[in-house]
C-alpha positions in Angstrom: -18.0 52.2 99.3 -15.8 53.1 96.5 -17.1 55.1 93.5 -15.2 53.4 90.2 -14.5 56.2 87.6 -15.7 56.8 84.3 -13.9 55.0 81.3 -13.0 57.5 79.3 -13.5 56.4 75.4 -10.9 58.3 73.1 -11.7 58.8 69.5 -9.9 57.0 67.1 -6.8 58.2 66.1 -6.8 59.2 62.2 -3.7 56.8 61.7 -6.0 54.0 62.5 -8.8 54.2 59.9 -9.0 51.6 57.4 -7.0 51.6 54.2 -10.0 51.7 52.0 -11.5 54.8 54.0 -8.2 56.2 53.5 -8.1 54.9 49.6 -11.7 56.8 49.0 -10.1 60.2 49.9 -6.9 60.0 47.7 -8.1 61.3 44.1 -5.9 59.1 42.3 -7.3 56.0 44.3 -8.4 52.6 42.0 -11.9 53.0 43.4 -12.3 56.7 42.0 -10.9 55.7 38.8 -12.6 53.3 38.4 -16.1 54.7 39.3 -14.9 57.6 36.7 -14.4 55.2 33.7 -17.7 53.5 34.1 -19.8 57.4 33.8 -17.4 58.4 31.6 -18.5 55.0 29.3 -22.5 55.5 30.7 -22.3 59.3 29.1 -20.5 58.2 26.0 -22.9 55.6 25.3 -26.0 58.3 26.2 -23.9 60.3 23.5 -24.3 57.6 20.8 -27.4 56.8 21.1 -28.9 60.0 20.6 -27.0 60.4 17.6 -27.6 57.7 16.2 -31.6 58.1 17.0 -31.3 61.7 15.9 -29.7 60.9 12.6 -31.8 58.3 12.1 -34.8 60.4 12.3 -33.4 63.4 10.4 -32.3 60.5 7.6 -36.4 59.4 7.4 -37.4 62.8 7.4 -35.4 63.4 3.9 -37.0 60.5 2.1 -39.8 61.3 2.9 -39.5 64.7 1.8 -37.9 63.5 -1.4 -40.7 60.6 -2.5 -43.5 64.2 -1.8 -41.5 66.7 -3.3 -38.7 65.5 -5.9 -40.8 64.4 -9.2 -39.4 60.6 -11.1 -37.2 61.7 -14.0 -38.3 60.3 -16.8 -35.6 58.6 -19.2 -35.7 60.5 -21.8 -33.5 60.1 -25.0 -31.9 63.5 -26.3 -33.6 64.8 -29.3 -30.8 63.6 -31.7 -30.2 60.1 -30.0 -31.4 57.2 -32.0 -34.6 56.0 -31.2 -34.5 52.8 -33.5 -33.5 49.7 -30.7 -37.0 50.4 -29.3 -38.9 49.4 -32.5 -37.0 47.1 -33.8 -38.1 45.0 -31.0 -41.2 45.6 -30.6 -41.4 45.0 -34.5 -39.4 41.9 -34.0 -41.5 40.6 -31.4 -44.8 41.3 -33.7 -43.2 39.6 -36.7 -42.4 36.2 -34.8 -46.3 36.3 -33.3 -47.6 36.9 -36.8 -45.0 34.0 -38.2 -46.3 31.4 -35.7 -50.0 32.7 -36.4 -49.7 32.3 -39.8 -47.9 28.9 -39.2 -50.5 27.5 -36.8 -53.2 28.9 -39.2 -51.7 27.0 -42.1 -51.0 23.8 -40.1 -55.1 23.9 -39.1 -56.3 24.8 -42.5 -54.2 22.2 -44.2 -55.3 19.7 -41.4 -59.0 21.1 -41.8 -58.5 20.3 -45.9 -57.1 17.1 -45.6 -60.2 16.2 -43.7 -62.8 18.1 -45.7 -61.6 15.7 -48.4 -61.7 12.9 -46.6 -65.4 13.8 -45.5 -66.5 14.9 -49.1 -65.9 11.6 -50.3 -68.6 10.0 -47.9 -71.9 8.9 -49.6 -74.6 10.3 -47.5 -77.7 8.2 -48.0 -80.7 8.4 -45.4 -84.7 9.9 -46.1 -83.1 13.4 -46.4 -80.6 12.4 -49.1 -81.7 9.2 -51.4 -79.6 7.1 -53.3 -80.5 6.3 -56.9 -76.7 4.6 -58.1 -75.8 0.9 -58.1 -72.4 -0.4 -56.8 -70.5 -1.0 -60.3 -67.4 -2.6 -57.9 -68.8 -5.7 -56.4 -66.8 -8.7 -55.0 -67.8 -12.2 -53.8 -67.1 -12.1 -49.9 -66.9 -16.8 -50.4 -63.6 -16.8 -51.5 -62.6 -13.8 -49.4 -63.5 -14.4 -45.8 -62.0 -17.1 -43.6 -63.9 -20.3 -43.0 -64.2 -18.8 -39.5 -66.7 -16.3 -40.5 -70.6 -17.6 -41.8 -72.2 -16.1 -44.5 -75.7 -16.0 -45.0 -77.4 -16.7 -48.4 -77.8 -13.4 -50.0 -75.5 -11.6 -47.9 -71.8 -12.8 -50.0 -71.3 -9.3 -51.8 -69.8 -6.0 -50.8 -68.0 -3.1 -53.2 -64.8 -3.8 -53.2 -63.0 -1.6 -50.5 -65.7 -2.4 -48.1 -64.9 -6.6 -48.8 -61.1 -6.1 -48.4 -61.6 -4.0 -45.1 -64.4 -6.6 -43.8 -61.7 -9.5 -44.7 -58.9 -7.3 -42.7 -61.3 -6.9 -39.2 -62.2 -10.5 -39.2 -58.8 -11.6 -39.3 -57.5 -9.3 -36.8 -60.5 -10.7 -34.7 -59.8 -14.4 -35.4 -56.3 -14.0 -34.3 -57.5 -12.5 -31.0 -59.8 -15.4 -30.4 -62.9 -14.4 -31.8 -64.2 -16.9 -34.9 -67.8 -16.8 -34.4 -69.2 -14.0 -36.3 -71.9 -14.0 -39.1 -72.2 -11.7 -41.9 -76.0 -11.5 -41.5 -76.4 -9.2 -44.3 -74.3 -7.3 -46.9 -75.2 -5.5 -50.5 -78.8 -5.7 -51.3 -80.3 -4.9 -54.4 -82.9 -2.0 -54.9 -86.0 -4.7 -55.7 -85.3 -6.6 -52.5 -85.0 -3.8 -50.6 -88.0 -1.8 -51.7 -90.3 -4.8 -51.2 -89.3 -4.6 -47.1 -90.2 -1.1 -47.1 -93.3 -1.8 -48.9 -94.5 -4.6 -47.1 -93.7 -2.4 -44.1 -96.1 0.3 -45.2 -99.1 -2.2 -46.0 -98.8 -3.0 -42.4 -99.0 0.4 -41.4 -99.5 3.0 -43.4 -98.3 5.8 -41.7 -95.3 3.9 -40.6 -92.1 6.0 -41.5 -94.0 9.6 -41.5 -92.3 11.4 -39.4 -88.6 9.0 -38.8 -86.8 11.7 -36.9 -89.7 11.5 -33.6 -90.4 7.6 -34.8 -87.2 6.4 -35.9 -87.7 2.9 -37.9 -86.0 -0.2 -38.6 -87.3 -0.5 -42.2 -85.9 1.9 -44.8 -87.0 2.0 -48.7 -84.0 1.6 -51.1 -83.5 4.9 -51.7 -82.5 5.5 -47.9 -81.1 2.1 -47.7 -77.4 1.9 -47.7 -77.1 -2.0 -48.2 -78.1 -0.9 -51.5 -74.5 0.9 -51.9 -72.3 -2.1 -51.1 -70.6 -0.3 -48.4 -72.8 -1.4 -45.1 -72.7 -5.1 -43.5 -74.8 -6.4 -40.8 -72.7 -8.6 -38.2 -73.3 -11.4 -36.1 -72.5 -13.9 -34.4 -73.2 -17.4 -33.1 -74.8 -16.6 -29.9 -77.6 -14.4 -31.3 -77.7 -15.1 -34.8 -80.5 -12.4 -34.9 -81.2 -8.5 -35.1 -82.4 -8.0 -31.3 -81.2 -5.9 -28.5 -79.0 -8.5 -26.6 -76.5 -8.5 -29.3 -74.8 -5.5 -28.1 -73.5 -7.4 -25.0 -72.1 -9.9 -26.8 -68.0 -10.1 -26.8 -68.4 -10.0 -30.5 -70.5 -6.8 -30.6 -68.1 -5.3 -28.1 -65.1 -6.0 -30.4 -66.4 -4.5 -32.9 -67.6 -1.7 -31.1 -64.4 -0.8 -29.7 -62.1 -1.7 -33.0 -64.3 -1.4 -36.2 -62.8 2.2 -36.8 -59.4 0.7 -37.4 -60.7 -0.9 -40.3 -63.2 1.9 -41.6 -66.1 1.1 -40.6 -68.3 3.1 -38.1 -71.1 1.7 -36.1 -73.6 3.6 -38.5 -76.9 3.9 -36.1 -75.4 4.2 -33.0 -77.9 4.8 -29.4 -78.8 8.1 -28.4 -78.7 9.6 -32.3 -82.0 8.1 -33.2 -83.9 11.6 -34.0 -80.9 12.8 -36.2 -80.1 9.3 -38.1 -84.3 8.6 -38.1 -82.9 4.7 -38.1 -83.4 2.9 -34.8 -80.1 1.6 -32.9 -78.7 -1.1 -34.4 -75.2 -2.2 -32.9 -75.1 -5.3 -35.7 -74.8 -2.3 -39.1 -71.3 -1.1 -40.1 -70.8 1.4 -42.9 -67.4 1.3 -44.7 -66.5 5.2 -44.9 -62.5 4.6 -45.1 -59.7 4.9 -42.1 -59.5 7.9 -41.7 -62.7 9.2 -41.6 -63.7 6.1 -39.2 -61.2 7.5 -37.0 -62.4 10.4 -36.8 -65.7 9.8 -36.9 -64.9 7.3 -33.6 -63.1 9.8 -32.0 -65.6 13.0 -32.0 -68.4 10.5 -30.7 -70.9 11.9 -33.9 -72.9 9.9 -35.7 -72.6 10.1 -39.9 -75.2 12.9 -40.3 -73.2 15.0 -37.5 -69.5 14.6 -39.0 -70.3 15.4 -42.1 -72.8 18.6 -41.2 -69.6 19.6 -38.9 -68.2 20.4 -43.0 -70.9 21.7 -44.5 -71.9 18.8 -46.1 -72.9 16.5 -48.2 -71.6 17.0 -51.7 -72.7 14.6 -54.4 -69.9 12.3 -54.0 -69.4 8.4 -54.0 -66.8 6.5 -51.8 -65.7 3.9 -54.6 
C-alpha cells in the first residue's frame, strides 16, 4: 500500500496579483484619483450649501430687524423748499369739479326752466280748479279733417291749436291704414254742459260728493274741459260709443301709443281715478302741446301729477 504525499499549495507569488489590486496600492492610481475628485466635489458642495443657507438666514434676519426697528422716513420738503406744486393741484382738481358742478347744475336748471314753462302754460281744469273762460280761438274741424274721419253733430269745433294738432294725428293715422275714427265729441259750450251735470244730480243727488273715492263720468262745466276747446273724444267705427271695449280697439291702441307726438295726452287714464276724480276714459284727449305730451307720456303721470311735480297750477291758459 503506498501512502501518496501531501500537495503542497504555495501562496501566490506577489508578481501574480491582479493589475487592479496592484493599481489600488499605487497613490497616483486612476481609481484613487478619481475616488478623491468625487469627496473633494461631495465637501465642496456641503460647503455651499451651508453658505448659502447661512446667508440666507442671516439676510432674513436683517429685514426683519429693519421693518421692527428702522422707523419709514417721511418725505419731508426742507423748510425753504417750495411747497406750491402740491396745492396747485389739489386746487386745480377742486376748480375742474366745481366747473362741471356748476355746468351740470346749469344744464338741469335750464332744462328744469324750459319745462316749468312749458308746464305753466297748461290749463288745469278739474273740481279742485274750475274753469269760468270761453275759448275766444275756435275753428270749424268740416273743412279741416279728411273725409276719412266722421264728425258728429255738435262735435265740429276745437281752439285752434288743438284742430290743427287733431288734423296732423289723423293724417298720420290715415297714412298708416287707419280711416275709421269718429270725433265723438269736441268743444262744448257751458249751457250744454251744465245741463248733463244737472240732470246727473236729479238722478242722484249725492252723485259727485266725494269724486276722488267715487270718481264720475259726469262733470259740471266748470270742471268740464270740453268747455276749453282743447279736449276731443275719439272713436271709431267699431264702437261708435263711450264703453269699456273701446280700449282694445286698433284705433284706441293707436292713439294710445302715438297721441303724444301730436300733443295730446290720454287725459283720464286707468289706475289715476282717485287723483283725476274722472272715471277711465281711453276715448278723451287733452291738447297740452308737444312737448309737454311728451313728457307727460314719458313719466307715466296723469295731468294733476305733472303739473304738481312743479308746483303747480298758475292761472294760465294754453291758447
Amino acid at each position: 500500500m503506498s501512502i501518496k504525499k501531501p500537495i503542497r499549495r504555495s501562496r501566490p507569488n506577489s508578481s501574480n496579483r491582479s493589475r487592479s489590486s496592484y493599481a489600488r496600492q499605487r497613490s497616483n492610481s486612476v481609481i484613487i484619483r478619481r475616488t478623491r475628485r468625487h469627496h473633494y466635489r461631495r465637501q465642496q458642495k456641503k460647503k455651499l450649501f451651508t453658505y448659502i443657507w447661512v446667508s440666507s438666514a442671516i439676510l432674513i434676519f436683517c429685514i426683519i430687524l429693519a421693518i421692527i426697528f428702522i422707523p419709514a422716513k417721511e418725505n419731508v420738503l426742507p423748510v425753504d423748499a417750495p411747497q406750491i406744486s402740491s396745492v396747485l393741484d389739489t386746487s386745480s382738481i377742486e376748480d375742474s369739479s366745481v366747473l362741471q358742478s356748476s355746468l351740470i347744475s346749469s344744464i338741469v336748471d335750464e332744462e328744469y326752466q324750459r319745462a316749468y314753462e312749458t308746464a305753466a302754460q297748461i290749463k288745469l281744469v278739474n273740481f279742485d280748479h274750475p274753469n269760468y273762460d270761453d275759448p275766444d280761438n275756435l275753428v270749424s274741424l268740416d273743412s279741416l279733417l279728411s273725409d276719412a274721419v266722421t264728425i258728429n253733430s255738435g262735435a265740429n269745433q276745437l281752439a285752434e291749436p288743438a284742430a290743427l294738432a287733431l288734423k296732423e294725428m289723423f293724417d298720420a293715422a290715415e297714412a298708416e291704414g287707419i280711416t275709421t275714427y269718429i270725433v265723438n265729441s269736441a268743444y262744448r259750450d257751458r249751457a250744454t254742459q251744465q245741463s248733463f251735470w244737472d240732470n246727473r244730480i236729479a238722478q242722484d243727488p249725492s252723485y259727485g260728493d266725494d269724486v276722488y273715492s267715487n270718481p264720475v263720468k259726469t262733470v259740471p262745466a266748470t270742471a268740464s274741459e270740453h268747455c276749453t276747446g282743447l279736449a276731443v273724444d275719439i272713436l271709431c267705427d267699431s264702437v261708435p260709443h263711450g264703453t269699456s271695449d273701446y280700449k282694445d280697439t286698433q284705433e284706441a291702441k293707436w292713439l294710445a301709443d302715438n297721441a303724444y307726438r301730436f300733443g295730446f295726452i290720454l287725459r283720464y287714464p286707468d289706475e289715476k281715478q282717485s287723483i283725476t276724480g274722472v272715471m277711465f276714459e281711453p276715448w278723451h284727449y287733452r291738447y297740452v302741446g308737444k312737448d309737454a305730451a311728451a313728457d307727460i307720456y314719458a313719466s307715466g303721470l296723469c295731468l294733476e301729477e305733472y303739473l304738481a311735480s312743479f308746483g303747480l297750477p298758475e292761472k294760465s291758459s294754453l291758447s
